[in-house]
C-alpha positions in Angstrom: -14.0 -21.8 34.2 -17.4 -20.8 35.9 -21.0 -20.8 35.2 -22.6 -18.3 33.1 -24.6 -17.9 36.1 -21.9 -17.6 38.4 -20.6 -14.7 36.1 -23.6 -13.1 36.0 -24.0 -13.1 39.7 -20.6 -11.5 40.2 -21.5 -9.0 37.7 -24.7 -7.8 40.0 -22.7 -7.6 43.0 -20.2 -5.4 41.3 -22.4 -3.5 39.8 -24.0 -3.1 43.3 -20.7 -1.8 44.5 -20.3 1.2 42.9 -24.6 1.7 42.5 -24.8 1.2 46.7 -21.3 0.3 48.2 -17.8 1.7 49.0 -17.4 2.4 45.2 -19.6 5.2 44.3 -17.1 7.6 43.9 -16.4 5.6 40.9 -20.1 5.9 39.3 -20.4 7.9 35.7 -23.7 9.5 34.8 -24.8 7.2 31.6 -23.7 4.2 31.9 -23.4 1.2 34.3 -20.2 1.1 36.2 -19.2 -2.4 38.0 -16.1 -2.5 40.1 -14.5 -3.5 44.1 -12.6 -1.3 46.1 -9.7 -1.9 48.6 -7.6 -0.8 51.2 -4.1 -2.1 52.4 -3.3 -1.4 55.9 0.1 -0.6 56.1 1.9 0.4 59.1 3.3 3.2 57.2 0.3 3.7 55.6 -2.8 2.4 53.4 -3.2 2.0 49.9 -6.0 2.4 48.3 -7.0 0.6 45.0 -10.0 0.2 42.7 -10.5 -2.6 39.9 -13.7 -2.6 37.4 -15.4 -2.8 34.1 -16.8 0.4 32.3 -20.1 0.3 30.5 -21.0 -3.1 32.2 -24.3 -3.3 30.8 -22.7 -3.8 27.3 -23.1 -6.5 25.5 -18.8 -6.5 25.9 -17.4 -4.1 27.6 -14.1 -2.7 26.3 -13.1 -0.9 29.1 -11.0 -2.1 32.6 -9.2 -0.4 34.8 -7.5 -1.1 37.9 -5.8 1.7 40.0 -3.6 1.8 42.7 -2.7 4.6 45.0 0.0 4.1 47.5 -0.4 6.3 51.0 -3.8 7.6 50.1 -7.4 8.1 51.3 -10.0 5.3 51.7 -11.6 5.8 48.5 -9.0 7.6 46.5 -9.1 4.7 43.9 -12.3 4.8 43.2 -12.6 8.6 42.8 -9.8 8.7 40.4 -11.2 5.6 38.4 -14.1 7.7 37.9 -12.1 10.3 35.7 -10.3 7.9 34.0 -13.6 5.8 33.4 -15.2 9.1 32.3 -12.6 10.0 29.9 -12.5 6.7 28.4 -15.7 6.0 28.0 -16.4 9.7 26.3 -13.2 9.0 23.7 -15.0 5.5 22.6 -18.6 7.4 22.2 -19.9 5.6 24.7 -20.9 8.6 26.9 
């Protein structure tokens, strides 16, 4: 187990990923998205994948997601996350 602190400090930095960092793509208007991307170099190709929380400001979440898209774009991940996150989030009211 970990610290409540601990937690909460991994929170902010994920958070600051998609807010600042390589997830953007993955932000949704109304709501606070935390989340890390990441690519894997193939030699046939990358992969690109995207793991977060949906509505991470709530008090608990209820929404996860992790994506992975094999021979794909830096950043593909995250951009498809953002419709899924999106979707998700509008079906549970929270958007």
């Amino acid at each position: 187990a970990i610290s409540q602190e601990t937690a909460d400090r991994v929170l902010e930095v994920l958070k600051g990923v998609v807010r600042n960092g390589t997830g953007t793509a993955a932000a949704v208007d109304g709501v606070t998205i935390a989340g890390k991307t990441g690519t894997a170099e193939r030699s046939y190709g990358n992969d690109s994948w995207f793991v977060g929380i949906g509505d991470a400001d709530a008090e608990n979440p209820s929404v996860v997601i992790a994506i992975v898209i094999e021979d794909a774009d830096e950043g593909e991940a995250a951009q498809k996350a953002q419709n899924v996150l999106r979707t998700t989030l509008e079906l549970q009211g929270a958007l």
